[in-house]
C-alpha positions as CSV (number, residue, x, y, z in Angstrom):
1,X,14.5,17.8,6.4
2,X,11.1,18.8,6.3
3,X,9.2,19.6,3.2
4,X,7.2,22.9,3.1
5,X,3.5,22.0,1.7
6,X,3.0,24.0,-1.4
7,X,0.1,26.0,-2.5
8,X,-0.7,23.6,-5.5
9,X,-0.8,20.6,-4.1
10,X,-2.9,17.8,-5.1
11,X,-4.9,15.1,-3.7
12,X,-4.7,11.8,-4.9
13,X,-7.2,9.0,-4.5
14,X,-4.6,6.1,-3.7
15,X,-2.4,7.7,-0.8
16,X,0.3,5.3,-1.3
17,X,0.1,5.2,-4.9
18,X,1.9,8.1,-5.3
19,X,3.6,8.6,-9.1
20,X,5.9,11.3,-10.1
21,X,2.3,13.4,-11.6
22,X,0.5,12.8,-8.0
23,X,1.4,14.5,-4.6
24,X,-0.3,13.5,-1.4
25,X,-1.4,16.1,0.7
26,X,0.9,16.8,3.6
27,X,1.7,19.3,6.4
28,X,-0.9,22.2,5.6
29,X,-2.2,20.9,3.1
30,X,-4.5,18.5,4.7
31,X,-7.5,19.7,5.4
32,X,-9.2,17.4,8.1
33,X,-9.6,19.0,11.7
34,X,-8.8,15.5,13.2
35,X,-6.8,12.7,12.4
36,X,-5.7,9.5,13.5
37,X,-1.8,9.6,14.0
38,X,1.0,7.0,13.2
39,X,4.4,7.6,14.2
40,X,7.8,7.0,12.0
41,X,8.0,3.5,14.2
42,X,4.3,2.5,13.0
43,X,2.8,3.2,16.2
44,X,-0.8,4.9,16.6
45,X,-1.3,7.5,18.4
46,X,-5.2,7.8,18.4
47,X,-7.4,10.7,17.2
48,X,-6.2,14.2,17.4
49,X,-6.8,18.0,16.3
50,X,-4.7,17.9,13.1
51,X,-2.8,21.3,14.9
52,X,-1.3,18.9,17.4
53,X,-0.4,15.8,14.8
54,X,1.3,18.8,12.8
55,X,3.2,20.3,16.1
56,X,4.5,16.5,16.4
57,X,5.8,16.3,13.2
58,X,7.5,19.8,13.7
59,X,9.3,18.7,17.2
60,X,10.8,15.5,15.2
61,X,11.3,17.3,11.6
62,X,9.3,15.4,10.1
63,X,6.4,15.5,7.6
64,X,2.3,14.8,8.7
65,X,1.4,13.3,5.6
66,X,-1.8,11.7,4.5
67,X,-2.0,8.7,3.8
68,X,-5.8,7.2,3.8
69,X,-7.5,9.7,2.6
70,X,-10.6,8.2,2.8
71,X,-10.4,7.1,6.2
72,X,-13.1,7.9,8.5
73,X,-11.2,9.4,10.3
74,X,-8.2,10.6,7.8
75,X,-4.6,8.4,8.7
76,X,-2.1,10.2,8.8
77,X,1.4,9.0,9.2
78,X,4.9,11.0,10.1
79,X,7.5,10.4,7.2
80,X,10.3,12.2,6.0
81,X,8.6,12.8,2.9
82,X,11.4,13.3,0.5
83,X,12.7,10.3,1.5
84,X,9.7,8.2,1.3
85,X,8.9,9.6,-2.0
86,X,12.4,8.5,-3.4
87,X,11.9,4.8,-2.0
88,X,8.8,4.6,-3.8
89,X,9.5,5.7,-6.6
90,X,12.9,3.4,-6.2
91,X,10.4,0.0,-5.3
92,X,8.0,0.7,-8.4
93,X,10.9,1.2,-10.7
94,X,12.2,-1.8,-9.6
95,X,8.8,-3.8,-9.9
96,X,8.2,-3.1,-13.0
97,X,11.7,-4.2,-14.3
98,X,11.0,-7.0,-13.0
99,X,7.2,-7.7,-14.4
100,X,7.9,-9.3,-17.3
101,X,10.2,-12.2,-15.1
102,X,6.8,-13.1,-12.6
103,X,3.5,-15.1,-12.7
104,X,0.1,-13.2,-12.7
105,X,-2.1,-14.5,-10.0
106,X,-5.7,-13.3,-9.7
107,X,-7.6,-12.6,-6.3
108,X,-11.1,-11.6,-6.3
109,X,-13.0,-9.8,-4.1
110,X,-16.7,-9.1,-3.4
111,X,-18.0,-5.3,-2.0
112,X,-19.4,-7.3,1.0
113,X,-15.7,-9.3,1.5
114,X,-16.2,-9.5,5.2
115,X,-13.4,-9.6,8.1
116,X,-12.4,-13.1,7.7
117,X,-12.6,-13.4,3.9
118,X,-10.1,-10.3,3.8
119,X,-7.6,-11.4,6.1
120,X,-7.8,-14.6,4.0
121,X,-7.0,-13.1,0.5
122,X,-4.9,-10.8,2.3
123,X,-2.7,-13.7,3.1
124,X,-3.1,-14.8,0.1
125,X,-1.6,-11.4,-2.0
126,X,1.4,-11.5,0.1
127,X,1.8,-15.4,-0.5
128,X,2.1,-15.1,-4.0
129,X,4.2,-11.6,-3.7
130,X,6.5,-13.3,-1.5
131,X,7.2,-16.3,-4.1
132,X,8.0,-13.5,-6.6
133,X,4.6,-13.3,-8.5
134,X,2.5,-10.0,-9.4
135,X,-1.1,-10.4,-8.4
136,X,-4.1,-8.9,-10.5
137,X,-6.7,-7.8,-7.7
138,X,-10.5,-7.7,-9.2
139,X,-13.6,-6.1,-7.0
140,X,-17.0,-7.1,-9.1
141,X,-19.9,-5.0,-8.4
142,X,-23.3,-6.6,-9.4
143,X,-26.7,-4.7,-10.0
144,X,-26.8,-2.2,-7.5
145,X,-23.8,-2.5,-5.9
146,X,-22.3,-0.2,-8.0
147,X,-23.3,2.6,-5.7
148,X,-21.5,1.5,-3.2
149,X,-17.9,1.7,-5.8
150,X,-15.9,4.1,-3.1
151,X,-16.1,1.5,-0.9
152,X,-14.3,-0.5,-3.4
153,X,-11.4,2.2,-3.6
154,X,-11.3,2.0,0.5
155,X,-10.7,-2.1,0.4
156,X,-7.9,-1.1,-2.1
157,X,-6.5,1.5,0.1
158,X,-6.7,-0.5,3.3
159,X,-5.1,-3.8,1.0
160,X,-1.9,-1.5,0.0
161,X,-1.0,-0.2,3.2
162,X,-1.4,-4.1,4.4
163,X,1.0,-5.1,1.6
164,X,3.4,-2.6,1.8
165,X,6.1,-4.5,3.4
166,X,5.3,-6.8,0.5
167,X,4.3,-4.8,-2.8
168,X,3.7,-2.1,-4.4
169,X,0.8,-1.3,-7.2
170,X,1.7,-0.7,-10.9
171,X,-0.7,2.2,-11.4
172,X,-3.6,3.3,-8.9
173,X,-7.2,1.5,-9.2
174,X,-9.3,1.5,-12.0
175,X,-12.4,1.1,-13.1
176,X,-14.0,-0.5,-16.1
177,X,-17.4,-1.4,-16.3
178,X,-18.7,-2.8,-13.6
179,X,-15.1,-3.9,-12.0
180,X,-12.0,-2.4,-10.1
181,X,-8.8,-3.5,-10.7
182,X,-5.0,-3.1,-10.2
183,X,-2.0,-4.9,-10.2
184,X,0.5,-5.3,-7.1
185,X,4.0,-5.9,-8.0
186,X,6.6,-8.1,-6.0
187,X,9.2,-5.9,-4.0
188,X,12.7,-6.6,-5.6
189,X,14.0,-9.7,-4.4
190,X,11.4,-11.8,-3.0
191,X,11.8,-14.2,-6.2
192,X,15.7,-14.5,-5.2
193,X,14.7,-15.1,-1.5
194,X,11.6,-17.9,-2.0
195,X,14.3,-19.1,-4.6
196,X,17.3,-19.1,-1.4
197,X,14.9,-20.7,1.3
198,X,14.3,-23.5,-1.7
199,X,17.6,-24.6,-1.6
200,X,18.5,-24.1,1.6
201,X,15.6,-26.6,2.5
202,X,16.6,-28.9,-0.2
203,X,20.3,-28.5,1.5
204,X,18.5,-30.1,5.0
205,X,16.8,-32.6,3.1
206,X,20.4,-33.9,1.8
207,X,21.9,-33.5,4.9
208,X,19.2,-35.5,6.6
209,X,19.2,-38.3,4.3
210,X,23.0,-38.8,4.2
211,X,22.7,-38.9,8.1
């Protein structure tokens, strides 16, 4: 079913960061003339007139919603929002019952944290996520690269939509002094799983040595 945009609706900073006091801006709400498109099935759909990403959304009955706002240009991605707003809220819930049970890990990253060097600590987020840990993620701006701070919130943007098969963040970005941080939370289960692919692998190793 497809939720009608209210009048009231908020923007948030973190599209995917959405808490119960946050709304991302969806249908008519959104305000960019064009948009890059992603379908319920993840594929993109290139740069359109936001009329014709909303008439797609209509002929499916699903929501446009935004979810990079800062995107140059805006992403925007079809959902059933009700739903997707209920599975969030479900996998932070979830996280955060399980925060006191995990590891904190610490990745940092630089303003100028180029191509390579993301994919890199991008691998290595979801490493730790996957073995069950929560990961503190720490952007330090020196001297004048404090200007450049909303390019910081972007490289946390892009890094939660990348993890989102893998975790979710605790509370959206912020800043103190001259740092931005948050903290990404485990999906429920990923602890049991690395814990299940241990055993099974010691399993083989017993099996291989009794051979």
């Amino acid at each position: 079913m497809v939720v009608e945009s209210s009048p009231d609706g908020t923007r948030i900073h973190q599209a995917l960061n959405t808490t119960a006091k946050q709304q991302q801006r969806i249908n008519e709400q959104i305000e960019a003339k064009h948009v890059l498109l992603i379908d319920e099935k993840g594929d993109k759909h290139g740069v359109m007139p936001v009329a014709d990403a909303l008439a797609i959304a209509q002929e499916r009955k699903l929501d446009l919603v935004e979810v990079a706002p800062n995107g140059k240009p805006i992403v925007c991605k079809l959902l059933d929002y009700g739903r997707h707003v209920y599975r969030e809220k479900k996998k932070r819930n979830e996280a955060r019952s399980r925060q006191k049970q995990t590891a904190t890990k610490m990745v940092k990253f630089r303003p100028n944290t180029f191509k390579g060097d993301y994919a890199t600590k991008l691998g290595r987020i979801r490493r730790f996520l996957r073995q069950g840990d929560k990961v503190k993620v720490v952007m330090m701006f020196r001297g004048r690269e404090i200007i450049h701070i909303n390019h910081g919130f972007e490289t946390f943007e892009r890094l939660l939509a990348d993890l989102a098969e893998d975790g979710a963040a605790d509370s959206k970005p912020a800043v103190e002094g001259r740092f931005i941080q948050m903290t990404v939370l485990p999906l429920p289960g990923r602890r049991q799983a690395a814990a299940a692919n241990g055993g099974a692998a010691a399993a083989d190793e017993d099996g291989a040595a009794a051979a």
